[in-house]
C-alpha positions as MATLAB code, in Angstrom:
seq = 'XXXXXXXXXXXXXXXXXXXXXXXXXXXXXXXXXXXXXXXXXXXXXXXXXXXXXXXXXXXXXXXXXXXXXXXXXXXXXXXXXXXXXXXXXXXXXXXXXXXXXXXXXXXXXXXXXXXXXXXXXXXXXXXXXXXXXXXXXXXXXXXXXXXXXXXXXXXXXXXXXXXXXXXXXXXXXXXXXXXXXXXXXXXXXXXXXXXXXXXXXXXXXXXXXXXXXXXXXXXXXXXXXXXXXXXXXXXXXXXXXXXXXXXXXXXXXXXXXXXXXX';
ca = [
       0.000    0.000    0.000;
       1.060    3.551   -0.185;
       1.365    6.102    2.435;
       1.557    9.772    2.235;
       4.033   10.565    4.931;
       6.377   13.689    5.326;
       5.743   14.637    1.795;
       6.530   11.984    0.119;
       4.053    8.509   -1.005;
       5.701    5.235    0.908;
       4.924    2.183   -0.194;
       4.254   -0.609    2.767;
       3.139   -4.127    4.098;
       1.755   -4.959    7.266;
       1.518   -8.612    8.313;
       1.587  -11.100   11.251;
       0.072  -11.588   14.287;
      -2.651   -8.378   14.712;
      -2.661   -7.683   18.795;
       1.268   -8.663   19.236;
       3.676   -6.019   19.662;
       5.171   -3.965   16.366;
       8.198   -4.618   14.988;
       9.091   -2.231   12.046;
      12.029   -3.214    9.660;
      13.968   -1.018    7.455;
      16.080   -1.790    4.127;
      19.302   -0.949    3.251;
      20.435    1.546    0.358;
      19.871   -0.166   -3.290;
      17.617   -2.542   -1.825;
      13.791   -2.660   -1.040;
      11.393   -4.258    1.892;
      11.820   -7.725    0.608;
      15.366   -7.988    1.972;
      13.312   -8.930    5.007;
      11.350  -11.365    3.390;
      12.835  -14.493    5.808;
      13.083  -12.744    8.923;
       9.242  -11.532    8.371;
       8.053  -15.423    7.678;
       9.901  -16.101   10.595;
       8.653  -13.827   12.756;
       5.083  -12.875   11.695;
       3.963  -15.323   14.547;
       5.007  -13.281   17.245;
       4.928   -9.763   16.064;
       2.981   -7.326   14.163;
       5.257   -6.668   10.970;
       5.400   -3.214    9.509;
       8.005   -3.140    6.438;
       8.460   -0.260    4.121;
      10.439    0.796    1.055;
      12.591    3.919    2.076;
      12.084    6.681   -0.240;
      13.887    6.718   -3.195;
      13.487    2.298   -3.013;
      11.257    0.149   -4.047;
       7.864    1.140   -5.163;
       7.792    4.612   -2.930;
       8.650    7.983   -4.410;
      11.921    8.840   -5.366;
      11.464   13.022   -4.610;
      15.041   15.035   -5.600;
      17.689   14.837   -3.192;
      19.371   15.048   -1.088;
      18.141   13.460    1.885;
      19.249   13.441    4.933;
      18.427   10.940    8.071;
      16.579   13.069   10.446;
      14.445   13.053    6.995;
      14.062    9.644    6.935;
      13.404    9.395   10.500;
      10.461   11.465   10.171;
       9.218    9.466    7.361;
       9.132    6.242    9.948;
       7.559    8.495   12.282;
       4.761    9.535   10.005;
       4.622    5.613    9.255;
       3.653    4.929   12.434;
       1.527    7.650   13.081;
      -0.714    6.486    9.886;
      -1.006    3.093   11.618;
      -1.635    4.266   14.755;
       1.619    2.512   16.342;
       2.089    3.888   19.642;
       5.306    2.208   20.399;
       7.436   -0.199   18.270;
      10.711   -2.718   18.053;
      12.941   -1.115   14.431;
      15.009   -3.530   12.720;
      17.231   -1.598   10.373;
      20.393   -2.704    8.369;
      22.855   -0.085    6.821;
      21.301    3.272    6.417;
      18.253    1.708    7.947;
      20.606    0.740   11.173;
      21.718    4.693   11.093;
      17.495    5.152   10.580;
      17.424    3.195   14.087;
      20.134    5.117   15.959;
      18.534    8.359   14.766;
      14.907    7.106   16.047;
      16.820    5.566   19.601;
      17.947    9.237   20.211;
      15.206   11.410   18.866;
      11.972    9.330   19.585;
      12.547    6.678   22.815;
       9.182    6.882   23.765;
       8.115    5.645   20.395;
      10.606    2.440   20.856;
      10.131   -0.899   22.079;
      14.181   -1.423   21.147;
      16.406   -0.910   18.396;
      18.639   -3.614   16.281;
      20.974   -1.305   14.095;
      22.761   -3.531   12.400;
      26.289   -3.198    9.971;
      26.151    0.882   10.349;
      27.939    3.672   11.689;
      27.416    6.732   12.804;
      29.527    9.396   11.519;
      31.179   10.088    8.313;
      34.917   10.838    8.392;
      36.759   11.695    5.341;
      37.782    7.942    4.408;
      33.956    6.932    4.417;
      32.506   10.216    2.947;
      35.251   10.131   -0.014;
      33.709    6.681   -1.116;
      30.596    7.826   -1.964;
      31.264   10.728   -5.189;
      32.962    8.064   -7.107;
      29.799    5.630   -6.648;
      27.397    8.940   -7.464;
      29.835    8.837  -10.977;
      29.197    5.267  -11.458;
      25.153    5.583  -11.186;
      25.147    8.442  -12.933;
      26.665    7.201  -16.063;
      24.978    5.339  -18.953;
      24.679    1.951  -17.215;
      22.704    3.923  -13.932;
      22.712    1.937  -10.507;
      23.498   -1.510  -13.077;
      26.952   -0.386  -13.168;
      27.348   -0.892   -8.926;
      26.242   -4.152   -9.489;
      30.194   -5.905   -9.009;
      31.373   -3.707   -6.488;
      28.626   -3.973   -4.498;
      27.946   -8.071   -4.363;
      31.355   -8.437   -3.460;
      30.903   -5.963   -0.869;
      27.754   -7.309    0.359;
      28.432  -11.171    0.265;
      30.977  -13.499    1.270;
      32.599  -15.223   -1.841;
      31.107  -18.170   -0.483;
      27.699  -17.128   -0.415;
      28.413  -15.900   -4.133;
      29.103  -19.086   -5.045;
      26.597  -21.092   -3.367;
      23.292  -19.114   -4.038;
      23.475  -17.256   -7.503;
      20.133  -17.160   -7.320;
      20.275  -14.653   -4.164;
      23.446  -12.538   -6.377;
      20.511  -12.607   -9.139;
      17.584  -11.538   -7.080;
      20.288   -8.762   -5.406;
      21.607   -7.674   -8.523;
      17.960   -6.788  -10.099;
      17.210   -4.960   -6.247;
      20.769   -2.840   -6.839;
      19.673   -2.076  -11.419;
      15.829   -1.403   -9.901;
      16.981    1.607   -7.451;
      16.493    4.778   -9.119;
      19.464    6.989   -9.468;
      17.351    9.840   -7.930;
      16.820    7.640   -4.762;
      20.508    5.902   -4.745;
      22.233    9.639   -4.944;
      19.437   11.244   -2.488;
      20.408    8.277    0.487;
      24.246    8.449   -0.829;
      24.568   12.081    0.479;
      22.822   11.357    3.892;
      25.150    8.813    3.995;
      27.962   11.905    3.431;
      26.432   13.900    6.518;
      25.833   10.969    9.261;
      25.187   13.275   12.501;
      24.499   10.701   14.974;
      27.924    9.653   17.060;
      28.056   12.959   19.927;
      24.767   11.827   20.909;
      24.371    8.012   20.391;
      25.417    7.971   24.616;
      22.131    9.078   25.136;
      19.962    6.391   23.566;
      18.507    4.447   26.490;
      16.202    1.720   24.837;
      17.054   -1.871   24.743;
      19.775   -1.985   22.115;
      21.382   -4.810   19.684;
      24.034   -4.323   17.346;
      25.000   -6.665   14.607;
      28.067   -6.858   12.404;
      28.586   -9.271    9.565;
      32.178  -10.405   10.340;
      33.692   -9.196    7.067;
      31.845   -5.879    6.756;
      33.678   -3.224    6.456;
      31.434   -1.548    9.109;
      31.825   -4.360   11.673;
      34.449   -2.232   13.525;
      32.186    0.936   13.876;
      29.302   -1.078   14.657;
      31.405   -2.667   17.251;
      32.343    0.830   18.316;
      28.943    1.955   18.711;
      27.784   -1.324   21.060;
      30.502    0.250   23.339;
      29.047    3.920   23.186;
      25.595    2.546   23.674;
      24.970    1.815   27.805;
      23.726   -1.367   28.394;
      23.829   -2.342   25.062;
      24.590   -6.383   23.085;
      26.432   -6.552   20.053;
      26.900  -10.087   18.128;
      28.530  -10.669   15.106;
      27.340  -12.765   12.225;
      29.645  -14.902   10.541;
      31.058  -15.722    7.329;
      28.801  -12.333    6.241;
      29.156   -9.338    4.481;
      27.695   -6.018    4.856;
      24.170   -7.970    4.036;
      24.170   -9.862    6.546;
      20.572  -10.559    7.362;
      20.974  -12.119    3.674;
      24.151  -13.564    3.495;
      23.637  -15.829    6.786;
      20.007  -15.593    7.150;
      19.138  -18.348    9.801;
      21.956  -17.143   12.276;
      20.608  -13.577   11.862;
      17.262  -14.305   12.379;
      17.444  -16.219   15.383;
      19.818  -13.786   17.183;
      17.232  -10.588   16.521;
      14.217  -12.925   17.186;
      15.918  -13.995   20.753;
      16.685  -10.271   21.458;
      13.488   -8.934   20.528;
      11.641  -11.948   22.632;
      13.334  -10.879   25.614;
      11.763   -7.294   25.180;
       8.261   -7.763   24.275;
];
């Protein structure tokens, strides 16, 4: 369904288990709500899913950039509001994890818990100068098609490559579907992240995740430190994906931690 939200039309599912508590996931950059597609089956259950494509993803809008993430905060908040969800868990990987952090510091009273997973939050220079030559690359004649390479083997283990080309297949259509509006309006939030003087004060039941090879396993470890009180676990063999590159351990780590906060 779409959703008019913060001035821009959403597109969204809600399944499971009506009466259980929420649990809201979102997707990565270059990727759409079906990146959740196991942990929802798994989980619908025991929760009330809401999942969403963030703008410029999927089937929502794609509105000129850039964005920035208390933007897409407030898009999650508007979410919710249309549903009526007082409180909710967030499940968010990537840009959606930095989603979460912003949410854990901005809007506690709207949180069941967060589970920010392979994310950071800041952008120092050797991050932030990674992103212009990927804006080149989607901006040429083969659009977001042309990150298709770089950004499997960044994703996945060469393992996981190997053993399930039809995941690389259904990936590599998510990564040629994003629109280069939408892939250059999240790239230069992903320039700006404000988030790391203030992630101290998030106080809601926290998780962190790292794939083990992700290049953001370090700062997600980092964060898990910042974060009172919070768990961190690591995934492994996987990538910056790695809800989708090891799918079964993910899934029962988030769905223990988010049992234990109902």
């Amino acid at each position: 369904m779409k959703i008019k939200t913060n001035g821009v039309m959403l597109n969204a599912e809600v399944e499971g288990r009506e009466g259980a508590p929420w649990l809201t996931f979102s997707n990565s950059l270059a990727t759409d709500l079906t990146m959740w597609d196991a942990q929802a089956k798994a989980l619908a259950g025991r929760y009330r899913i809401l999942r969403y494509d963030k703008r410029g993803h999927g089937k929502s809008d794609a509105p000129q950039g850039p964005y920035d993430l208390p933007m897409l905060v407030k898009d999650v908040i508007g979410l919710w509001d249309h549903f009526g969800i007082k409180r909710s868990h967030f499940v968010g990987l990537s840009i959606g994890g930095m989603t979460a952090l912003g949410l854990g510091i901005e809007h506690a009273d709207r949180l069941i818990s967060i589970v920010p997973c392979d994310c950071r939050a800041d952008s120092p220079a050797e991050f932030r100068d990674t992103w212009p030559p990927r804006i080149k690359i989607a901006e040429g004649k083969e659009g977001t098609a042309g990150l298709v390479p770089m950004t499997l083997e960044r994703w996945f283990t060469a393992e996981t490559r190997k053993a399930h080309p039809e995941r690389m297949e259904y990936m590599t259509r998510l990564i040629s579907n994003t629109t280069v509006t939408g892939y250059v309006g999240c790239a230069h939030a992903l320039e700006n992240l404000p988030y790391l003087p203030r992630v101290g004060e998030i106080k809601v039941p926290t998780l962190f995740v790292a794939g083990t090879t992700d290049v953001m396993q370090e700062p997600t470890r980092d964060l898990h430190k910042r974060v009172p009180g919070s768990s961190y676990v690591e995934i492994g063999p996987a990538g910056h994906l790695s809800n989708l590159d090891q799918p079964e351990l993910f899934t029962a780590a988030v769905g223990a931690f988010l049992d234990l906060h109902k």
